[in-house]
matplotlib code that plots the C-alpha trace (Angstrom):
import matplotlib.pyplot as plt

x = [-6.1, -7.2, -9.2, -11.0, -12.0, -13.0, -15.1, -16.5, -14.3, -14.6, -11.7, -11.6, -11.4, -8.9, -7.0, -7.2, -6.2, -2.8, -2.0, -2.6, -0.3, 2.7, 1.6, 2.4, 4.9, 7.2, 6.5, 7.3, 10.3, 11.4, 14.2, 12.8, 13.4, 9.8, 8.7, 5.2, 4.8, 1.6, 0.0, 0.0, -2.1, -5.3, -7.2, -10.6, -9.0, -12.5, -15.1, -16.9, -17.6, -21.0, -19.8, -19.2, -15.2, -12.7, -9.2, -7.7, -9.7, -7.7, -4.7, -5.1, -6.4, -3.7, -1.3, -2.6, -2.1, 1.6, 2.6, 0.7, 2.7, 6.6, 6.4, 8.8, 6.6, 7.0, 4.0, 5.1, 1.8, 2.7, 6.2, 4.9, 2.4, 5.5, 7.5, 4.5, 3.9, 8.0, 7.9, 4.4, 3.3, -0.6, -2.0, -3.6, 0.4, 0.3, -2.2, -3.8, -7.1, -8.4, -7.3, -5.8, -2.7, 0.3, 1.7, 5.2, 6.0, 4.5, 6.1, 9.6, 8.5, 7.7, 10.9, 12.8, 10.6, 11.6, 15.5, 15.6, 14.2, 16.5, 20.1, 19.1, 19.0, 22.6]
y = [-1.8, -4.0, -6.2, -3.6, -1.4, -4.9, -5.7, -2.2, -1.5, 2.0, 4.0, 4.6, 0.6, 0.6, 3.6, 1.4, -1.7, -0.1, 1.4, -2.4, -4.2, -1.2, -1.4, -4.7, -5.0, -2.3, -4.1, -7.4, -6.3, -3.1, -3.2, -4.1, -1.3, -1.6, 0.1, 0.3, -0.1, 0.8, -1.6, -2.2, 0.1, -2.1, -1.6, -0.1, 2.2, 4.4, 2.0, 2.6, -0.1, -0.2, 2.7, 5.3, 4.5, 4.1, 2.5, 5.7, 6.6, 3.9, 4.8, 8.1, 7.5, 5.2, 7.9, 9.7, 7.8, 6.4, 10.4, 11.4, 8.4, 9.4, 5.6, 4.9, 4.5, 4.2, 4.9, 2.0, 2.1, 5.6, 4.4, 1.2, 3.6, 5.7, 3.3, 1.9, 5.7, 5.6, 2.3, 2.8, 0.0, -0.8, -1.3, -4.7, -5.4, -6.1, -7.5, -10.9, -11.6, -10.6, -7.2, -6.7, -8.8, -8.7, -10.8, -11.4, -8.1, -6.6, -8.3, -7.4, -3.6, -3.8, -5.1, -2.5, 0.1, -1.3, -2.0, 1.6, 2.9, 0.7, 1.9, 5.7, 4.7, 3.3]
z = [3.4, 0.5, 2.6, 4.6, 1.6, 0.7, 3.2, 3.6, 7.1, 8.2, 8.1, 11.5, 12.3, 9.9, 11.5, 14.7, 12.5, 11.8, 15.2, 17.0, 14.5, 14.7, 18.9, 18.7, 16.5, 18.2, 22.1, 20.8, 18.8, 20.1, 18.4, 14.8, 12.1, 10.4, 6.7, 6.1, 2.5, 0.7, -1.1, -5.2, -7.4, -8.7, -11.3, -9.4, -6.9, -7.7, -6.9, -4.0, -1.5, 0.7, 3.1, -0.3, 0.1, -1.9, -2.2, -2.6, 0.7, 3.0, 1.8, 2.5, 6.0, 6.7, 5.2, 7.9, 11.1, 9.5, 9.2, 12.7, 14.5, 12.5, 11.0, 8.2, 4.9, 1.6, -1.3, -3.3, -5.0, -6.3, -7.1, -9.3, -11.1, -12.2, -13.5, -15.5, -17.2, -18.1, -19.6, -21.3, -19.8, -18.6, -15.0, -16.5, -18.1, -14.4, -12.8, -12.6, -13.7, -10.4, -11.3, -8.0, -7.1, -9.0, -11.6, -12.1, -13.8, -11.7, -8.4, -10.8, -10.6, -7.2, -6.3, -8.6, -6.5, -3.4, -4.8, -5.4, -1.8, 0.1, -2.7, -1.5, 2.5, 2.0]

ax = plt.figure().add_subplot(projection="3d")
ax.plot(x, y, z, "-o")
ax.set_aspect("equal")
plt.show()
C-alpha cells in the first residue's frame, strides 16, 4: 500500500493488487493460514499524491476488500500508534530519516504489537 500511494496507483489497481496476491497465495498454498497486516504508521499519512490520495485512503480501501473477502487482518498501524500515545513516545522516536520505515524501536513495537495479537489467538 506504501508503494502504490507512492507511485499515485489508484485504489481500484490497488484493490485488484490485493485480491491477485491473496488469489495466489490461497491456490498455491491452500492450506497456508495467512494474516494481512497493515503497514506502519508514517509520518505523512495526509499528503496527497498526484491522484488527491492519501495513505489513510489505501488503507482504507484495502480495509475494504480484506473485510469484503473474510481475510484475517490485523491494523498493526493502529496498534503501533497506541503504544506510542501510552509510552509518550513520537512517530519520528520511530522512524528513519526517510520518515517512513521503521527503526529499531519501532520494528521492537511492531513486534510487541504483533507478540500481543498472536498471545490472544492462543
Amino acid at each position: 500500500m506504501i508503494n502504490n500511494h507512492y507511485q499515485s496507483l489508484s485504489l481500484e489497481q490497488t484493490k485488484k493488487d490485493l485480491e491477485s496476491i491473496m488469489t495466489k497465495l490461497q491456490k498455491e498454498l491452500p492450506n497456508a493460514k495467512v494474516l494481512i497486516i497493515s503497514p506502519n504508521p508514517v509520518a505523512n499519512s495526509k499528503t496527497e499524491n498526484s491522484l488527491g490520495l492519501n495513505y489513510l485512503d489505501y488503507i482504507h480501501a484495502s480495509e475494504q476488500v480484506i473485510k469484503t473477502n473474510n481475510w484475517t487482518y490485523i491494523n498493526s498501524k493502529e496498534e503501533i500508534e497506541k503504544k506510542l500515545s501510552k509510552k509518550n513516545m513520537r512517530l519520528a522516536d520511530i522512524l528513519t530519516n526517510d520518515n517512513i520505515h521503521p527503526n529499531d524501536q519501532g520494528h521492537y513495537l511492531w513486534f510487541e504489537v504483533m507478540e500481543e495479537y498472536f498471545k490472544l489467538k492462543n
